[in-house]
N, C-alpha and C positions, 0 to 999 in steps of 0.2 A: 531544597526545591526552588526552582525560581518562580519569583512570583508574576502577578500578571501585569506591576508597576513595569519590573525588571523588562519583561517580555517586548512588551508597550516602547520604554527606552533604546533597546537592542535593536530593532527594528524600524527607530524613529526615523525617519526622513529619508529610508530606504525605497526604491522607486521597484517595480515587482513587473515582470512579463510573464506568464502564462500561456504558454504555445502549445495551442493542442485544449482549449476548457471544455473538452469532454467531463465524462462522470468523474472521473476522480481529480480531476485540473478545479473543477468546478466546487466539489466538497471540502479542498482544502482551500480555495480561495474564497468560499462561503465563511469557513472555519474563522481561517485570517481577520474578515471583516467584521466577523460577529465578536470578537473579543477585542475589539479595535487595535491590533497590533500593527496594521499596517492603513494607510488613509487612501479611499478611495480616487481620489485624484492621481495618486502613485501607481495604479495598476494598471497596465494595458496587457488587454489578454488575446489572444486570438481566435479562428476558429475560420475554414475553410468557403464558407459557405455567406454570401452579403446577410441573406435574411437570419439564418442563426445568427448573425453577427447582433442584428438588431436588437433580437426578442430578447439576447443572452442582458446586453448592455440595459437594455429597460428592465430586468429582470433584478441583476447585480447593482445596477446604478455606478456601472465603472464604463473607462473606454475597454472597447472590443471591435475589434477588425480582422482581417483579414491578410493583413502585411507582415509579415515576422523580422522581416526586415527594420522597418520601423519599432517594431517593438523592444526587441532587442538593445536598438541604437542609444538609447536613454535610462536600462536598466540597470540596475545592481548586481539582484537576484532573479535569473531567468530558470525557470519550470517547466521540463521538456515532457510534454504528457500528452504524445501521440503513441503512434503503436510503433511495435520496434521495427518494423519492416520501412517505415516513415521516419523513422532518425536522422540515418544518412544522409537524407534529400535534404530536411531542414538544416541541418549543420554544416552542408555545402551552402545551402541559401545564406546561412546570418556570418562565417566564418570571416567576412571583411571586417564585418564591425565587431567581432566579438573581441574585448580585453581582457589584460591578465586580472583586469580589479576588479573586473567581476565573478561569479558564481554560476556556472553553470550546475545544475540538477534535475538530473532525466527519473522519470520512474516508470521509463520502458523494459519493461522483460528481457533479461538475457543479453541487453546491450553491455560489452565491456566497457570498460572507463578507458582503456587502453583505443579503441574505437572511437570515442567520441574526443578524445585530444587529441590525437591524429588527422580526424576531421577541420576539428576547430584551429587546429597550430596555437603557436606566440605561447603557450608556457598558460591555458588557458585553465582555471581550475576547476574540476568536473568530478562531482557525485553522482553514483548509483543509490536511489532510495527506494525501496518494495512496499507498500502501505497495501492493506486489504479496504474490501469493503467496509466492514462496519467502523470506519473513519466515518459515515454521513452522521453517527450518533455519537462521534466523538470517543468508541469504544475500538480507534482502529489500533492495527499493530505493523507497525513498519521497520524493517532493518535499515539501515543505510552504511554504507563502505563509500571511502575515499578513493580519487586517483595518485597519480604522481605529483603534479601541483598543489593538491589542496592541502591544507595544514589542518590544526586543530582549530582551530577560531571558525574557517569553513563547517567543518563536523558541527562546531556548537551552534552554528546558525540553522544547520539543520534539523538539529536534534532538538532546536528552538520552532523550530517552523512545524513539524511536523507533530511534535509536542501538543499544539493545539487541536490535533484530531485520534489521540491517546497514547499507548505507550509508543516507545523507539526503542531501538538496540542498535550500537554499532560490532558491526561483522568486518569477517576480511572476506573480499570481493569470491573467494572461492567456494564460498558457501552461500551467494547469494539467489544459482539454480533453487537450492534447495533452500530458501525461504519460499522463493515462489514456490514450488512443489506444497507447502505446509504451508505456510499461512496464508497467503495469497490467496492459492486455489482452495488452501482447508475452509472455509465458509461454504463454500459450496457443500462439501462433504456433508459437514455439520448439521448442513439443512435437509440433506436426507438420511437422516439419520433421526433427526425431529419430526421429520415428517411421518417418519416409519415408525416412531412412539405415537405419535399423536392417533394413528392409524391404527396402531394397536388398541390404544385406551377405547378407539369408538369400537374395536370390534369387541371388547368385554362389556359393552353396553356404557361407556360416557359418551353424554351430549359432544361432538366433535370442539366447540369453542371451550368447553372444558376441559379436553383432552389435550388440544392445545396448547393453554394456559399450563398446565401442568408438565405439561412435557418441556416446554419452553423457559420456564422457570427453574424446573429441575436443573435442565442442561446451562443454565446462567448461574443460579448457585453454588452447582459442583465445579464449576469450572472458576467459582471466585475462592471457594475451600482452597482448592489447588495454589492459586494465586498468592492468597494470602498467607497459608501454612506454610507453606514451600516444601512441603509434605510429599512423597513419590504419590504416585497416583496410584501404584499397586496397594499400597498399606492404604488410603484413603475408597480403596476400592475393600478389602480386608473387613476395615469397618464397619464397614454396611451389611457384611454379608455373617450372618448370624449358623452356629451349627442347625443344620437339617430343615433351615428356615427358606423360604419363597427364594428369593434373590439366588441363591446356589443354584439354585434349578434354571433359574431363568440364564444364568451363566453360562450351566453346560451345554442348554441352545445356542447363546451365540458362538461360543468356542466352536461344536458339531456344525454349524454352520459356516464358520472361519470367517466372521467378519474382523476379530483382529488382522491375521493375513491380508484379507482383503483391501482391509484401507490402507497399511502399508506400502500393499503392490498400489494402491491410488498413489499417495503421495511421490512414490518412486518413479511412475508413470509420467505424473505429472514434472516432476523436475526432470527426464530427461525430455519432454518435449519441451521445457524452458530450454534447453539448451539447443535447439533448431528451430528458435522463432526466426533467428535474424541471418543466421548462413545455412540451414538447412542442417538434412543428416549429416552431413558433410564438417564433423570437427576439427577439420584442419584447414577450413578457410580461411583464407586470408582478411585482416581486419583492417586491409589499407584501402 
């Protein structure tokens, strides 16, 4: 495991753009800062808007502007984290200055990598990386796939950066819809799904902030059993469920109810609408 020396070294005197410090632009450059892996003088981030530019920059205590152009022009590592409909334009925008020594890394939805080196030309090297929400606590989970250009050293930088806001996994690009579909969007799920425990406990008569708690914990628990056993979830589901005991019963409700089916058809749902964020219904658009 690399440590936080190593981390720290890897990234020494690395200069860092962030285009697009929205939520998740801003959680891993939060991440970055708080483990001192990269120096605040090295960051220039951007962001659409003069006064967000401000409040962002008093906030971080890095520069923030509004140029991408400039940004760009002095970076190592550039962090493409606008919405995928917004790619295009910025990679038309920075495409003079961008070089092959640097790093380009989008973590917009359903953008190809085949896309965004076409945009950019000169052989430039370009990641796709997927991170969910709960990166703000450091518990996120992000895929990342290479393009044509980038090598392994690329990957490791990533897999180094993103590192710092919890696990990674490298995929092949073909399955990166379907990260989004599941992890990406699966927090969403997750939380009504908690909600719908928590909702249950008060209607057996618990205080709601207990029901909560309990629901909440439970669903972090089982989900670190999983983790850590490396156990199927059907035999860790098995477990629990005792002959002629509560838990059976409460089973054959959600099965009569088909909430398995149903989050499935969610997550399926969801990954084919990652695949029409950036060209539409339409999968045979062209990516020039």
């Amino acid at each position: 495991m690399t440590t936080g020396k190593e981390l720290r070294q890897e990234f020494s005197g690395k200069r860092l753009a962030v285009l697009g410090a929205g939520k998740i632009g801003t959680i891993l450059l939060q991440a970055l800062l708080r483990g001192n892996l990269i120096s605040r003088e090295h960051v220039m981030a951007t962001v659409q808007h003069k006064d967000r530019a401000a409040a962002l920059s008093k906030e971080l205590k890095v520069s923030v502007g509004t140029n991408n152009v400039e940004a760009v022009t002095g970076s190592d590592i550039i962090l493409i984290c606008v919405k995928p409909q917004t790619v295009g334009q910025v990679l038309d925008e920075v495409r003079a200055v961008s070089r092959p020594e640097q790093l380009f890394i989008s973590v917009a939805a359903s953008v190809p990598t085949t896309y965004m080196e076409r945009r950019l030309g000169a052989s430039v090297p370009v990641l796709r990386a997927m991170p969910n929400t709960p990166a703000v606590i450091g518990c996120g989970m992000t895929a990342i796939c290479k393009g044509l250009f980038a090598n392994e050293k690329h990957v490791q930088t990533a897999h180094s950066l993103f590192g710092a806001v919890g696990k990674t996994v490298v995929v092949d690009e073909r399955h990166m819809d379907a990260v989004t579909g599941l992890s990406a969007s699966g927090p969403a799920f997750l939380y009504i799904i908690l909600e719908s425990l928590a909702e249950a406990g008060v209607k057996v008569g618990l205080p709601r902030e207990l029901a909560t708690l309990l629901a909440a914990q439970t669903m972090l628990g089982s989900a670190k059993v999983a983790l850590e056993t490396g156990h199927h979830p059907a035999l860790l589901k098995d477990a629990v469920t005792t002959p002629a005991g509560c838990t059976i019963d409460g089973i054959m409700e959600l099965e009569e109810g088909k909430l398995r089916v149903t989050l499935i058809k969610a997550v399926v749902k969801a990954t084919q609408r990652a695949k029409e964020l950036v060209f539409g219904s339409d999968s045979t658009a062209s990516v020039m």
